[in-house]
DOMARFI-942701 format. One record per residue (C-alpha): x negated, z negated, y negated. Coordinates in steps of 0.5 Angstrom, whole numbers, plus 500, padded with zeros to 3 digits. Example, Ala and Ser with C-alpha at 12.3 -4.5 7.8 and 13.67 -1.06 7.14 Angstrom:
// DOMARFI-942701
475484509/473486502/
This chain:
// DOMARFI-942701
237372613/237379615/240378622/235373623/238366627/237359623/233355626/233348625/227344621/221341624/220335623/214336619/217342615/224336614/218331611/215337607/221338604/223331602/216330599/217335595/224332594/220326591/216329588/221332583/224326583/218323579/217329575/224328572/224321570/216322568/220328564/226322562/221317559/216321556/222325552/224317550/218315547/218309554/212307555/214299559/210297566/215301570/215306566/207307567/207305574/212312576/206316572/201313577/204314583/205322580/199323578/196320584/200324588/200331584/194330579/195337576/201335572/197335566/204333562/203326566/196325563/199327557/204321557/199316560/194317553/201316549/202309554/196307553/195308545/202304545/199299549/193298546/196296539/200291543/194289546/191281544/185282544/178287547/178284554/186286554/184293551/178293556/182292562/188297560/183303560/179300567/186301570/186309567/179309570/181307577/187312577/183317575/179315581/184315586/187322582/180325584/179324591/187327592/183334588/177333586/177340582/183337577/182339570/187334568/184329572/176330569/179331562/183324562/176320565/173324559/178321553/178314557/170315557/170317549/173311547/167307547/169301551/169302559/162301561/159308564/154306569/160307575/160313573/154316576/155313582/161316582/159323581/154323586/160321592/163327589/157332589/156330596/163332597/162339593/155340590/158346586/164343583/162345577/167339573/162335576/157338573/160338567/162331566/155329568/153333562/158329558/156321561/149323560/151323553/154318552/148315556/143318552/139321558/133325557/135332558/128332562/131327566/137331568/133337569/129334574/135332577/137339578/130340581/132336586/139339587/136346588/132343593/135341598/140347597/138353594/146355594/147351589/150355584/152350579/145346578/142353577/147354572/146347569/139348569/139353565/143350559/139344559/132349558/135353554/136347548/130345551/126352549/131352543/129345540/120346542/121340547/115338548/112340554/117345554/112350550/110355550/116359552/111363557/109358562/116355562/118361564/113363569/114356573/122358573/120365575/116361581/122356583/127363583/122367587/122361593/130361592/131369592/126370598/128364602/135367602/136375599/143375601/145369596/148370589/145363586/139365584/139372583/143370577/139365575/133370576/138373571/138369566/131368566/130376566/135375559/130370557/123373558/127381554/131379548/128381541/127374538/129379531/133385531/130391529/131398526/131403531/132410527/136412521/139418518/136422515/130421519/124419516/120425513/125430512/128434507/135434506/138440503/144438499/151442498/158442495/160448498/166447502/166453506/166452515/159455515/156451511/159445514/157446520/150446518/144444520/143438524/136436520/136440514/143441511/148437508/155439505/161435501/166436496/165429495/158430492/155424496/151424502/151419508/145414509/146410516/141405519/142403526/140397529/138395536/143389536/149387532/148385525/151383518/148382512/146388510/147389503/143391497/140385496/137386504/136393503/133397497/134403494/130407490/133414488/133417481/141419481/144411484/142403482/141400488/145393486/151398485/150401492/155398498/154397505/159398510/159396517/161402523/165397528/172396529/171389530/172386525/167381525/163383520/157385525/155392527/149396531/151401525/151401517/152406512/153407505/154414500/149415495/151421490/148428491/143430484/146432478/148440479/144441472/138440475/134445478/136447484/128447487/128440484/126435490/128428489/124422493/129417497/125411500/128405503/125398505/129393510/129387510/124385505/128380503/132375508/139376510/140381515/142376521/143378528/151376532/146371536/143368530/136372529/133373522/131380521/124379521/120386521/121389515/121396515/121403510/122410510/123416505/126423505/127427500/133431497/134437494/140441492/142448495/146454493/152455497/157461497/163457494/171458496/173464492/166467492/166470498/167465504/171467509/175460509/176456516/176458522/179455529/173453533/174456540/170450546/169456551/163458554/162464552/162462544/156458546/149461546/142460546/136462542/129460544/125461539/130459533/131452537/124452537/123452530/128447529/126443535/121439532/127436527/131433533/124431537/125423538/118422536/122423530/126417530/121411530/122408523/116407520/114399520/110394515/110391522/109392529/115388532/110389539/113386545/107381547/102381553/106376557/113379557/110386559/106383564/112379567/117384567/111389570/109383576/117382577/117390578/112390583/115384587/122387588/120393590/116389595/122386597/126392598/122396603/124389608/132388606/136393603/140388599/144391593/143385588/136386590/136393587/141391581/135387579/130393579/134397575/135391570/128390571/125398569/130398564/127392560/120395561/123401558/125398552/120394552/115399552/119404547/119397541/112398541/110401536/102403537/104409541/109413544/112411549/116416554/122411559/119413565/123409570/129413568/129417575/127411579/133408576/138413577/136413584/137406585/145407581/146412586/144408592/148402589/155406588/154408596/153401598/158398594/164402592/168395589/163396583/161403583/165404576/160398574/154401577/157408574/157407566/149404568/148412571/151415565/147411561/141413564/142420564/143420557/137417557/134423561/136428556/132425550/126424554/123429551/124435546/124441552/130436556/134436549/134443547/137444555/144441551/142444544/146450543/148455537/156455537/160463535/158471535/149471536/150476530/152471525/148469520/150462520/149462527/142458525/148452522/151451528/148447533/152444538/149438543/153440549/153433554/160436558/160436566/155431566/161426570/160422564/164415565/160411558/156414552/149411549/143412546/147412540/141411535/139419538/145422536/146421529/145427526/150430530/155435528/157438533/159435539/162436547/163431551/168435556/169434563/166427564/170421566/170417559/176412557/172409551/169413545/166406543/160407539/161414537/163410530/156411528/156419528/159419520/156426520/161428526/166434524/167438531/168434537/171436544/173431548/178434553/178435561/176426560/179420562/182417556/189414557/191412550/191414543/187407542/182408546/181414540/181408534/172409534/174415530/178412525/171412522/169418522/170421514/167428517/171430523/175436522/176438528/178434534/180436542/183431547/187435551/187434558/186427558/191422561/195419555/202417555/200418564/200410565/206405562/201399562/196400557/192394554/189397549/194397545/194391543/186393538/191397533/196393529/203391533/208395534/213391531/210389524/207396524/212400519/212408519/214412512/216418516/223420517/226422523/220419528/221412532/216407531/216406538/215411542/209413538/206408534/198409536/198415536/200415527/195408527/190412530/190419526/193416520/187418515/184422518/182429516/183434521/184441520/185441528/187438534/189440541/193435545/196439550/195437557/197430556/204426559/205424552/205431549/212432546/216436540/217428537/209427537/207433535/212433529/210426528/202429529/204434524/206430518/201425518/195429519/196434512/190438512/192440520/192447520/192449528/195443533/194446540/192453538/198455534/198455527/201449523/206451518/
């Protein structure tokens, strides 16, 4: 081939040949007798001698289970029976020893094993050649979990086997890994000698430490070290952690449809034509139940078993970090200098469950009070609306305005006022402080990147530890500290480095709601400085940060207006939850299709939207289609436009009401897509700058 000269076979390479020759010789006469039911001597006999020879034929495995269930109804008597599913055994044995890591093999031995009438004693003795052979063949592991069942085993006795595992190989991952499903049932259940969870804890924390500092370069027992870490941090029930409107404030309400008035206040102003305003509650975890049973309303203009609870996820699962729901603005008889109370109670009664199957167990309530405002209507005056313009010189800075609203935007302000304290207790504090110590001792000795993965995980559950505890205010302390070590980890290990990448994004976020003064460093007034408006029109601006993930979601939820440009973000997961958003600038970023643009599809405010400059329709391959409906059950109403070429982009804007859009700059701009753009967006007014007609 290609002008080079045949050469004659090996002698081994002509013996490969005609085994691989026989081989098939086999498969097709298995293939012949599975497809004509024929389940004789002979017939099971050549499916031996496949399996024995290639046990990953897993159609081989699925014949013999059909020969034996044939052979057992012809069978005399259970001696009969027995002895047929001992043949299966053996042959699974000698499979076994062909490829000890055959998922066919260890599923067959299981359903011989399941039917209850081969004895199990063999089998322990067997797994412990094989373990000999591989003591990470994490099949083996897992069928010595299937016959300890079977055996009734005490789980203490298999965890002490694990211990000797471990101790005669600290590399050992699959015992690790084994060790920590047997305690984590054991925890679950309050085995006895097995509480409280802390002094478990603590002796596994010393068992890991032996392992880690015996060997920092082996991965087994820091991801065991992992789990204890999970084990030690994970709330034992969800918490709210902020809501909107924040506790405490006053809301100012208004039907004045003019862009000015919509840009209002983050903090103090709400405008809708809709004559409703929305109530977010933000949970640490994913949660369901949220409802008018689990949350109470008192509010003089809603009954609180008419109110309606709507999860902000695009999941589908019924669980979210986020819920909201509208509540009617007062009547516009009253008097305007009216203020009207809104409490509101979380989780007074049962029925709020997080995705890990906690019960909400703090209940919590807030207040704030409403009033209407009087706001200049279309007709009267307004200006209608104005194309906004995301260049710097359009942005400014007021000091002493800011400062007044500052207190509204201050994080001390987001802590949800509590019948409980959902306070971390003594024994996890002091762990995580002691491992802290530990590991910042061990890599002053070995520059170990996992070393240093385990420190951030470690500051950044002090942290959120710390801030659930709600005696005090508590600032995250550790954010520089982290930031450091992602740093150093992106340097040490570039494979990872978009991993360790969406961790520092995440800490700079953190940094920038560390304190009031670093969060006014981002908050600036949009439009002319002369503008009487200009106190309405807040911006947080989080661009040219080389942001590759968003966070601290529950920070942001009275946002408005929002610039995320010149980062390097490819998801808008989590912005869902900003239902006040109406401004957001997400050009000069990483986005590479319009579903990775889906969050926004829940964002009834958002009027303008800049995506300009990003990557879409630049890669041909793109996954993440497949969260939108497919293409080929997808029907368009609209003329003239091929499904097939656009199709995510009218599934993702479709019912939005956008009165702007910029598009430009990406490869899958087009006539087609802005036409398409332009009738299913009806309320667009400017697409790329020029106006829609």
């Amino acid at each position: 081939m290609h002008g080079q000269p045949r050469k004659p076979l090996e002698p081994e390479d002509a013996a490969t040949i005609q085994k691989a020759a026989n081989l098939r010789t086999l498969q097709t006469q298995l293939l012949h007798n599975h497809h004509n039911k024929i389940y004789n001597e002979e017939a099971v006999d050549l499916s031996t001698r496949l399996v024995e020879t290639n046990p990953e034929f897993y159609t081989a495995w699925n014949y013999r289970k059909l020969a034996v269930e044939h052979n057992i109804i012809s069978a005399v008597d259970q001696d009969a029976v027995r002895l047929i599913l001992n043949e299966e055994l053996r042959v699974v044995e000698n499979a076994l020893r062909r490829n000890v890591k055959s998922y066919g093999a260890w599923h067959h031995r299981k359903w011989v094993l399941s039917k209850g009438l081969s004895s199990t004693y063999h089998e322990f003795r067997l797994l412990d050649g094989f373990q000999k052979l591989d003591s990470r063949n994490f099949h083996a592991w897992n069928y010595r979990r299937f016959v300890a069942g079977l055996q009734n085993v005490s789980e203490e006795v298999e965890l002490k086997h694990t211990t000797e595992m471990i101790d005669t190989n600290f590399s050992n991952y699959s015992a690790w890994h084994n060790r920590s499903a047997i305690l984590s049932h054991l925890l679950k259940q309050g085995i006895h000698g097995f509480e409280p969870k802390e002094n478990v804890l603590a002796e596994e924390y010393e068992l890991v430490h032996q392992a880690i500092f015996t060997d920092p370069d082996d991965q087994s027992g820091w991801f065991y070290h992992y789990w204890l870490l999970d084990q030690t941090i994970t709330p034992d029930a969800p918490l709210l952690l902020s809501s909107w409107p924040n506790h405490g404030s006053d809301l100012i309400l208004s039907t004045n449809r003019n862009f000015e008035g919509c840009m209002s206040s983050p903090s103090t102003n709400f405008c809708s034509d809709k004559g409703a305003f929305p109530l977010i509650l933000y949970f640490n975890q994913s949660v369901k139940g949220v409802n008018s049973s689990t949350v109470d309303i008192k509010f003089t203009f809603v009954k609180n078993e008419d109110v309606s609870w709507k999860p902000l996820s695009t999941k589908n699962s019924g669980y979210a970090d986020a819920w909201v729901t509208y509540l009617k603005f007062p009547d516009e008889k009253n008097n305007s200098s009216d203020t009207y109370q809104v409490e509101v109670s979380v989780g007074h009664s049962q029925g709020i469950i997080s995705s890990s199957g906690s019960n909400y167990s703090f209940p919590s309530q807030f207040s704030f009070t409403t009033r209407l405002g009087i706001g200049k209507r279309d007709g009267e005056g307004g200006e209608g609306v104005e194309k906004v313009v995301w260049t710097d010189s359009n942005f400014h800075t007021d000091l002493p305005l800011l400062e007044e609203l500052s207190h509204m935007f201050s994080s001390d302000r987001i802590r949800v006022i509590t019948d409980q304290n959902p306070t971390a207790s003594t024994w996890q504090i002091e762990t995580i402080v002691k491992e802290i110590a530990l590991f910042r001792e061990l890599l002053l000795e070995v520059n170990c990147k996992i070393g240093k993965l385990t420190l951030v995980r470690l500051l950044v559950a002090h942290d959120a530890m710390m801030s659930y505890h709600a005696s005090f205010a508590y600032k995250k302390v550790n954010t520089e500290e982290i930031l450091e070590l992602l740093s150093d980890l992106m340097k040490l290990d570039p494979s990872h480095s978009r991993y360790y990448k969406d961790g520092h994004s995440l800490a700079l976020l953190e940094k920038v709601f560390l304190s009031r003064k670093s969060l006014m460093k981002h908050c600036l007034y949009y439009g002319e400085s002369t503008s009487s408006y200009s106190h309405d029109r807040v911006c947080l601006r989080l661009n040219n940060m080389s942001l590759s993930r968003i966070g601290s979601f529950e920070n942001l939820l009275w946002v408005r207006m929002l610039d995320l440009s010149h980062n390097e973000l490819q998801t808008t997961e989590g912005l869902e939850a900003l239902q006040l958003l109406s401004c957001l600038n997400l050009s000069y970023n990483k986005f590479r299709s319009f579903t990775a643009l889906e969050p926004l599809r829940l964002l009834q405010s958002l009027s303008v939207l800049d995506i300009s400059y990003n990557e879409i329709g630049l890669h041909p391959i793109d996954t993440t289609r497949y969260l939108c409906a497919s293409p080929l059950s997808h029907k368009s109403n609209i003329e003239g436009i091929g499904v097939s070429d656009c199709w995510e982009a009218e599934v993702v804007f479709k019912g939005l009401q956008l009165k702007q859009l910029d598009v430009a700059g990406n490869a899958i701009n087009s006539d087609k897509l802005r036409s398409l753009l332009v009738k299913v967006l009806p309320n667009l007014k400017w697409l790329d700058g020029e106006v829609v007609n």
